[in-house]
C-alpha positions in Angstrom: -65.3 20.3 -91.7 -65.6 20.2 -87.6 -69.4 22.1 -87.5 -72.5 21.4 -88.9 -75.3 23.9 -88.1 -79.2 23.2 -88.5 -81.0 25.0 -90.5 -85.3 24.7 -89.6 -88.3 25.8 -90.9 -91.1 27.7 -88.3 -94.1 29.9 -89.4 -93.2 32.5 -86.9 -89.8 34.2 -86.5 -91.0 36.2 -83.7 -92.7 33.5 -81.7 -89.7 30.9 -82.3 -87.2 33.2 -81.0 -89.1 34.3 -77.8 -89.1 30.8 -77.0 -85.5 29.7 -77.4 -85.2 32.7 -75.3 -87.3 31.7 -73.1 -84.8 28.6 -72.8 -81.7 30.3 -72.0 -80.5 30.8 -76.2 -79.1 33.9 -77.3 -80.4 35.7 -80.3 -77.7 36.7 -82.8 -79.6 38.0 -85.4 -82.3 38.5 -87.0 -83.6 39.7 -90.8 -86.4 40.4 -92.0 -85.5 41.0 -95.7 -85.3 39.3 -98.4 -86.6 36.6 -96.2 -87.3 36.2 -92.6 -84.4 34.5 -90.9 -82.6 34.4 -87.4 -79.8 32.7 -85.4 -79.6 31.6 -81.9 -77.2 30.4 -79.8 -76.7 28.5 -76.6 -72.7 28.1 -75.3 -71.4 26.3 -78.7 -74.6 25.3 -80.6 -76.0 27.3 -82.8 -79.1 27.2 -85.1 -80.5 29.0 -88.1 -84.3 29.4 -88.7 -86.2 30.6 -91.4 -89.6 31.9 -91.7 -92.2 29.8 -93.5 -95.6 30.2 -93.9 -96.0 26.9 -95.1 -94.6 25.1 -92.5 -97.5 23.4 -90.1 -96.1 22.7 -86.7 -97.9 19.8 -86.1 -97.0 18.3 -89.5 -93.4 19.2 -89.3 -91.3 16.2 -89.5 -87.9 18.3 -89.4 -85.4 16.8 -86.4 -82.4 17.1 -85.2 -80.0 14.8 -82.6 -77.9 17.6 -80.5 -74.9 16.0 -78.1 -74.7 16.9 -74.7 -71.9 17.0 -72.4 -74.5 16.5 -69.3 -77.6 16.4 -70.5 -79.3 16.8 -67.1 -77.9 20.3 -66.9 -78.6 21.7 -70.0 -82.5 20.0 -69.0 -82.7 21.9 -65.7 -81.9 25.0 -67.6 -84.0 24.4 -70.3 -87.0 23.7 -67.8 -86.7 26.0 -65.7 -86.2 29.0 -68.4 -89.1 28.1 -69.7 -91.5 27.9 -66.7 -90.2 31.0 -65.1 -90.8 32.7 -68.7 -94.7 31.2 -68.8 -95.5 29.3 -65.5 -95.7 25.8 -66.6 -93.3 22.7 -68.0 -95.4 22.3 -71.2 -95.5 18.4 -71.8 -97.8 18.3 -74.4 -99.1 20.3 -77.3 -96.6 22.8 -79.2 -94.3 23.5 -77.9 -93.1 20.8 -75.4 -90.1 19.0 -73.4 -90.4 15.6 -72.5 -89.0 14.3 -69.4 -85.4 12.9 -69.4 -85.3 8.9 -70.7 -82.4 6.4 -70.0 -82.1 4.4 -73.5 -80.1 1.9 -74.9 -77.5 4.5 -76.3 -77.7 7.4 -74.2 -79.7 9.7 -72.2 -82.0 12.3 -73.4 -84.9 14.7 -73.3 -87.0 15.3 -76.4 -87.8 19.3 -77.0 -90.3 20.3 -79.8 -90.3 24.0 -80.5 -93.1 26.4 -81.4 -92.5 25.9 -85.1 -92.6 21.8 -84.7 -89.6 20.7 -85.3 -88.0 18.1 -83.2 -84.7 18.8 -81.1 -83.4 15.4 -79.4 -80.9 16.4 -76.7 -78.5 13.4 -75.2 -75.6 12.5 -73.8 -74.2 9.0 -74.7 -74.0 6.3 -72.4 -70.5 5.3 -72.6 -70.1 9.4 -70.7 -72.5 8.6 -68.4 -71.0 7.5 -64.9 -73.9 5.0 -64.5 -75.7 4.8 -67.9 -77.8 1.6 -67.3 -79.0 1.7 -63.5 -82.6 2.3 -64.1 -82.6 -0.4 -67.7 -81.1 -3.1 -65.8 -82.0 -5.2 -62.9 -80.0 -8.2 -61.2 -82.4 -10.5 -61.2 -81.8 -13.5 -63.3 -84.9 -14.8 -64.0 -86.6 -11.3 -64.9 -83.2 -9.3 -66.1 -83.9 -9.8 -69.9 -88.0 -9.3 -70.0 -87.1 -6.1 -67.9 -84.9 -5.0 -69.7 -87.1 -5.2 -72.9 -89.9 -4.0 -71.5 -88.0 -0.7 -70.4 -86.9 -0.5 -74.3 -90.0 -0.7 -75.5 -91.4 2.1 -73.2 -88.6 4.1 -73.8 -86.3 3.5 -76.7 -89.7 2.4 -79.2 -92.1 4.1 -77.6 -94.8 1.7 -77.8 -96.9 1.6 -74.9 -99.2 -0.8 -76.3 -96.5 -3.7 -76.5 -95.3 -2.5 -73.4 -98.5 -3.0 -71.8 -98.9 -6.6 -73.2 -94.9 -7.2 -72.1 -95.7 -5.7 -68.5 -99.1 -8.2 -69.1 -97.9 -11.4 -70.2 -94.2 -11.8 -68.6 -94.9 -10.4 -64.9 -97.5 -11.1 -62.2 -100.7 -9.0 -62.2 -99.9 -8.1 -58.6 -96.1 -6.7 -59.1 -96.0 -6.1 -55.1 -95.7 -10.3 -54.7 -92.9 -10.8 -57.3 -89.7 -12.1 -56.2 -87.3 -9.6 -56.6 -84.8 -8.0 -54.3 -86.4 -4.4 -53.3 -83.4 -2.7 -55.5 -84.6 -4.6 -58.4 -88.3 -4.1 -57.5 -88.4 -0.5 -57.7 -87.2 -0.2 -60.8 -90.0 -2.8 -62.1 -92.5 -0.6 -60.0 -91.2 2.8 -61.7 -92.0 1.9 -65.0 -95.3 0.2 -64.4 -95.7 3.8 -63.0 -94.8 6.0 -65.8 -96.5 3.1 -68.3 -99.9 3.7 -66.3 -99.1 7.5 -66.5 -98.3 7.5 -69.9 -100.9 5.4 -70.8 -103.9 6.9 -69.0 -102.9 9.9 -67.4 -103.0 8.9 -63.9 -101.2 7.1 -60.9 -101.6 3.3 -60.5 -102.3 3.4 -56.4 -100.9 -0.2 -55.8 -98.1 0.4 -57.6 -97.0 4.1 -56.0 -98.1 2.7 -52.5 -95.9 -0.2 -52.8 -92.9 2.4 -53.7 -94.0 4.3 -51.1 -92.9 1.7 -48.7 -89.9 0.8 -50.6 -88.8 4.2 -50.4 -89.6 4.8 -46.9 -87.7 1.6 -46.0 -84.5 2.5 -47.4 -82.1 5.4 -47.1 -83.4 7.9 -50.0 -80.3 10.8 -49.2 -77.9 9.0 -51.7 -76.6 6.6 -53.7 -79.2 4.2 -55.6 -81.8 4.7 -53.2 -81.0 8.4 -53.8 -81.8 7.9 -58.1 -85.2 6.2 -57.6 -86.6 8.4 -55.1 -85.5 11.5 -57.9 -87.0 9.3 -60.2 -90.0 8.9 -58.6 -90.4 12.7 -57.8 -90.4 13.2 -61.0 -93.3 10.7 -61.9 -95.3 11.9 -59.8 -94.6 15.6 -59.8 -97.9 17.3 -61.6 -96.4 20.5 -64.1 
């Protein structure tokens, strides 16, 4: 046994294959006797759908974990299939892709298709060149709360605990902390995307102060290079 193929519930054949289209898939086939059913394809993964009427998208709780090689390509594809095919990067609502995280084990984007189930794309870290740049800083005195704050905004998904972490182990004013700039940006990044997430809008302390950072330093490459892509992508409105 070398393959294991999903096999997921959606109410609508039709609409679930226009959008895995939409993504770049190929559609193999498609039945609609005895029971509606189709297969897709994209390079060597392949999944199987069938047609439920049952099945409520927003109460679907069916998932599945798919390895990448490089998970940042198959994301570019997947984004920007889908927003030449409707115009937008849909974030929220059915269906949706979430922005690419950096977690403990790997890195990943989150894709929820029309029919609600729950497609979680990564590639693990020990294949990732740099897997924990953005999770880890060099500070001593701040590497461990960072690095569990960044879990818990990321890995857990708890934004409440991650606002009381952010709260309770840092300094109200993050500009003032004591951190070399490297180390400071990443802090600043996710008090960003925290505030983002959160409430839907840009903390202007925080962005002005990586403003600077970013303005100070050379952004063409190299670290500088990730957290000014980063950034972009924070504060890039889809």
């Amino acid at each position: 046994m070398n393959r294991i193929i999903p096999i997921l519930p959606c109410p609508s054949i039709k609409d679930q294959i226009a959008f895995y289209e939409s993504l770049g898939f190929q559609t193999v086939s498609v039945y609609s006797r005895p029971n509606p059913y189709a297969v897709v394809r994209y390079g060597p993964i392949e999944i199987h759908f069938y047609g439920s009427k049952k099945t409520v998208p927003n109460e679907n709780p069916q998932m599945c974990y798919i390895g990448a090689a490089d998970v940042d390509r198959v994301y570019e594809a997947f984004i920007n299939g889908v927003k030449e095919a409707s115009g937008r990067i849909p974030r929220t609502g059915i269906p949706r892709i979430s922005k690419i995280k950096d977690l403990a084990d790997d890195r990943r984007f989150i894709l929820t298709d029309t029919g609600g189930n729950t497609l979680f794309i990564g590639t693990p870290c020990s294949k990732l060149a740099d897997p924990v740049f953005y999770r880890t800083i060099e500070s001593e005195e701040y590497a461990e709360r960072f690095e569990t704050l960044y879990d818990l905004l990321y890995s857990k998904e708890d934004l409440h605990s991650a606002q009381r972490m952010l709260e309770k182990f840092f300094p109200s004013d993050l500009a003032s902390i004591r951190l070399a700039e490297l180390d400071l940006a990443k802090l600043l990044l996710v008090a960003l995307d925290l505030r983002i997430q959160r409430e839907s809008v840009l903390d202007p302390a925080v962005n002005e102060k990586l403003q600077e950072l970013l303005q100070a330093n050379d952004q063409r490459e190299g670290d500088w290079g990730k957290i000014a892509k980063r950034w972009n992508d924070l504060i890039n409105v889809e």
